[in-house]
N, C-alpha and C positions, 0 to 999 in steps of 0.2 A: 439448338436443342433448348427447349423452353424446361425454367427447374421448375417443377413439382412444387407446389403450394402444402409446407410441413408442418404441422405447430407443436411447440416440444415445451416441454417445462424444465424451469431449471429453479431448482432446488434452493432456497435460503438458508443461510449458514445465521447464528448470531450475528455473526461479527458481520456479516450484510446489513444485519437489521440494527447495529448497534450504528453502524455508518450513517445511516439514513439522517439527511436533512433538511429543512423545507426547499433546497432545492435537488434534490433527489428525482429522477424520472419519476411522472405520476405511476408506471409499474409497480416500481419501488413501494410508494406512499400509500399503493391502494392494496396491496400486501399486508402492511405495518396497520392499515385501518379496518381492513377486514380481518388479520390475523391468520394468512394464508402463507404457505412453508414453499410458495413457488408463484415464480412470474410465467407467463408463456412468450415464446421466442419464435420466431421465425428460423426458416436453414442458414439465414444469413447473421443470426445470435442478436437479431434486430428484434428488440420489444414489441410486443403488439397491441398493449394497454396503452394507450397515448393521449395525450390533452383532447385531441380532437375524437379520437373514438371513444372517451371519457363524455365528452359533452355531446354527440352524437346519440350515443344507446343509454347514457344516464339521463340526460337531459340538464337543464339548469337549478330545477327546483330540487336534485339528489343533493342529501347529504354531506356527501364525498365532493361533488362536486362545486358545492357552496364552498366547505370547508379549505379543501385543497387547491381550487384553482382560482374559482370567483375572487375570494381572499386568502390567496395565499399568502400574503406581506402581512399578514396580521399573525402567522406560525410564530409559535414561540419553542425555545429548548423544553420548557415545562410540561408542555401540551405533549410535543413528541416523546419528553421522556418518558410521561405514564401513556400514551400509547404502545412502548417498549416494553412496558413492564408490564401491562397486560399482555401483551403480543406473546412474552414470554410464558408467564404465569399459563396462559390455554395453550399452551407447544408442550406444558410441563405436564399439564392433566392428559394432553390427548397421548 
């Protein structure tokens, strides 16, 4: 029996987004950089935002994609912690 292809969202708590690190799944990263309250999952709780479907449908010259993966070794705690604090601050307004 072949399973059903599902895509489900699963909800971000703070304390998800307070975890996030530079090396956090690009799901994660691209949540905290977009400012999004949810990743999408597969039925198997498998991510479906990923390095390769990142650089696939982003391409190389996105933003996100420079940032987060091209140079990912250059992520600092500083960079990520005001992307947190923003991240929070619009979860606050919406």
């Amino acid at each position: 029996m072949k399973e059903a292809f599902i895509t489900r969202l699963t909800f971000l708590s703070n304390e998800d987004i307070n975890k996030i690190n530079k090396n956090s799944s690009i799901a994660y990263l691209k949540a905290l950089y977009q400012c999004e309250n949810s990743i999408a999952i597969n039925y198997k709780k498998e991510e479906l935002f990923t390095q390769t479907t990142a650089t696939n449908n982003l391409g190389y010259k996105n933003d996100f994609t420079k940032i987060f993966i091209l140079d990912k070794e250059s992520l600092n705690d500083t960079y990520l912690d005001a992307r947190k604090n923003l991240y929070k601050s619009i979860n606050t307004l919406k």
